[in-house]
C-alpha angles and dihedrals in degrees: 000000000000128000101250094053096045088053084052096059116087120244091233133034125217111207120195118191110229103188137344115224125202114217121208090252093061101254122141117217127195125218116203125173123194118205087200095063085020081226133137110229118201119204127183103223096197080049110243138123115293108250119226113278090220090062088036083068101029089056085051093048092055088046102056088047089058111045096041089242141134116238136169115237114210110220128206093257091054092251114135140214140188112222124193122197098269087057094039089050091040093054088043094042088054086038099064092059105032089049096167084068106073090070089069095041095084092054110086138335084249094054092052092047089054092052095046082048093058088035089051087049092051094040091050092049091051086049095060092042095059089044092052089054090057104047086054086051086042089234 
C-alpha cells in the first residue's frame, strides 16, 4: 500500500451490525458494515468458519420445502424475501437441472425472482404437457 493511501485510513474503525442471520444448522452470523472502508464484515459468533451464502439458502430452501413453512431468505445485498413451500419446490425443482445458477441466487431478491420467473415458465409448460399426454390417453 501506498502512502497516500495508508495516511487516508482512519486509526480506528467503527463497525455497525447491520443484521444477525441464523443458519439451519444452527450457526449466527454477524453483518457489520463500516462507513470508513465502505465495506460490509462478516463474523461467525459461535466461531466457526462462515459458511457459503448460496448453501445458506439452498439448505433453506430445502427446508421450507420440507416442513410446509414460510420462511424470509437474506441475500447478499441485504434485500429480503418470504418463501412458502410451492417457491421454495419450483426453484429446486429448476435447480436441479440449471445447476450453474445457484451461484447467482444469493445475490438479490431481484435476481431470485428472476430465477423463479424463468423456473415458474418452465414448471407451467411441463403442466400443460402432461396435460396434454394424458388427454390424448384419455386419462
Amino acid at each position: 500500500m501506498g502512502k497516500n493511501k495508508v495516511k487516508e485510513l482512519p486509526q480506528v474503525l467503527v463497525l455497525k451490525r447491520t443484521y444477525i442471520q441464523r443458519f439451519p444448522n444452527g450457526q449466527h452470523v454477524a453483518l457489520y458494515h463500516s462507513d470508513a472502508l465502505d465495506q460490509y464484515i462478516t463474523v461467525p459468533l459461535d466461531g466457526s468458519q462462515f459458511s457459503n451464502t448460496t448453501e445458506s439458502i439452498l439448505d433453506i430452501l430445502d427446508i421450507i420445502s420440507k416442513e410446509n413453512i414460510v420462511e424470509t431468505l437474506i441475500f447478499n445485498d441485504l434485500s429480503e424475501l418470504n418463501i412458502n413451500k410451492e417457491c421454495a419446490d419450483i426453484i429446486l425443482n429448476y435447480l436441479q437441472i440449471n445447476g450453474e445458477l445457484s451461484e447467482n441466487i444469493a445475490e438479490s431478491d431481484k435476481r431470485f425472482l428472476e430465477i423463479l420467473e424463468q423456473a415458474a415458465q418452465i414448471d407451467s409448460s411441463e403442466e400443460i404437457e402432461v396435460k396434454q399426454e394424458l388427454e390424448q390417453w384419455n386419462c
